[in-house]
C-alpha angles and dihedrals in degrees: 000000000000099000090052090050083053099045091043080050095051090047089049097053084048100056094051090048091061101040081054094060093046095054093049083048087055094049091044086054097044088049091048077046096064100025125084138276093068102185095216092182100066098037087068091043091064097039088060088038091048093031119031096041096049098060099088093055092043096043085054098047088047096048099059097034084070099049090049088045084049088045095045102041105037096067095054093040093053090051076061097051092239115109097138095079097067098111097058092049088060109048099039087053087045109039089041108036123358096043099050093046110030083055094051096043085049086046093051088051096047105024114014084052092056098047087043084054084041097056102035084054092046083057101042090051099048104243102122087060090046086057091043090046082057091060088248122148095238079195088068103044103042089015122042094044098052085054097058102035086056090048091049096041103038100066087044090051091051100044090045085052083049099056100034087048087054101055090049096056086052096053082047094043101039107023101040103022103034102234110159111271086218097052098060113049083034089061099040090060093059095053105030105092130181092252095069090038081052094046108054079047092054088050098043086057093046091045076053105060082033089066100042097048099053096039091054098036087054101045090044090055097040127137123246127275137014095306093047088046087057099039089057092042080057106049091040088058089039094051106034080050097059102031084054081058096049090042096053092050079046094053097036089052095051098035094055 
């Protein structure tokens, strides 16, 4: 009994120490954020890295989360007399909840996973400390860009999975199932307000910094060699995964 209390203690202490770490890896990052030098260039490199070549994987996502959304909720809608608000249903699940977290759930996978590699090669390979021996920030250079480039791209992800979702629920809704054109986007409009279009961009932001925390935090502090490299990859996607999903229970139950 003792020896369990000792090894839960040991695990505890451990936990808190990296946790610690983690945090003091996130403050170092938002100071390098606001401080200049800003490298713009890569910034821009990463948005179109994070963004751009993403968007095949999102669209597709979206497209069919619609349909599925159309296919699921019109039956039940139409035993209650109301199909017509289709199209509510699906862009409040959508623009509040499914958008924001289904995209950054596809960009941690696709994304979030190869800067993760990136970086745990950078550091088995001793880059990071070449760029440290040239009195060079290493934070501002593998860091800084990835944080920003998640906070520009995300929101623009979700509200891309958003639109295209919608407009496969329409093609589902109208097209297959016969719902009135009209209807739905009539009715989305009425019930549609500025504070859930605020929200899933408030989340999006937050997966965002999530992603890039954890990715980055997790490719800086790999093992060495491959198997350290793809333990860390792991554990980056694992993580970032389940604490988007914490954090989204976290935003939806201060924001309403």
């Amino acid at each position: 009994m003792t020896n369990c209390l000792i090894d839960f203690g040991a695990q505890l202490i451990d936990l808190f120490i990296r946790a610690g770490k983690a945090s003091l890896f996130l403050g170092k990052a938002i100071v390098c954020s606001v401080t200049t030098p800003i490298k713009f260039g890569r910034i821009i490199e990463q948005i179109w890295f994070i963004g751009w070549k993403s968007m095949p994987v999102v669209c597709l996502t979206g497209a069919f989360t619609g349909m599925v959304l159309a296919l699921q909720g019109y039956p039940s809608l139409r035993r209650l007399g109301s199909e017509a608000l289709l199209g509510p249903l699906v862009s409040l699940s959508l623009i509040s909840e499914l958008g924001p977290v289904l995209s950054a759930l596809m960009v941690t996978g696709r994304a979030g996973s190869a800067i993760t590699a990136k970086i745990g090669i950078m550091r088995i390979n001793d880059e990071i400390d070449a760029i440290e021996l040239m009195g060079l920030n290493p934070m501002r250079y593998l860091v800084v860009p990835n944080l920003i480039a998640f906070l520009v791209a995300m929101p623009l992800l979700a509200v891309i999975f958003d639109v295209i979702a919608i407009f496969g629920a329409y093609l589902v809704g109208v097209r297959v199932l016969g719902m009135d054109g009209a209807a739905y986007f009539g009715e989305m409009s009425n019930y549609v307000v500025l504070h859930d279009i605020m929200s899933g961009i408030y989340k999006s932001m937050s997966f965002g910094a999530l992603i890039a925390w954890i990715c980055c935090y997790k490719g800086f502090n790999c093992r060495f060699g491959a198997e350290g490299v793809s333990a860390a990859t792991t554990d980056a996607v694992v993580g970032a995964s389940v604490l988007i999903l914490i954090c989204d229970y976290l935003i939806t139950s201060l924001i309403n």
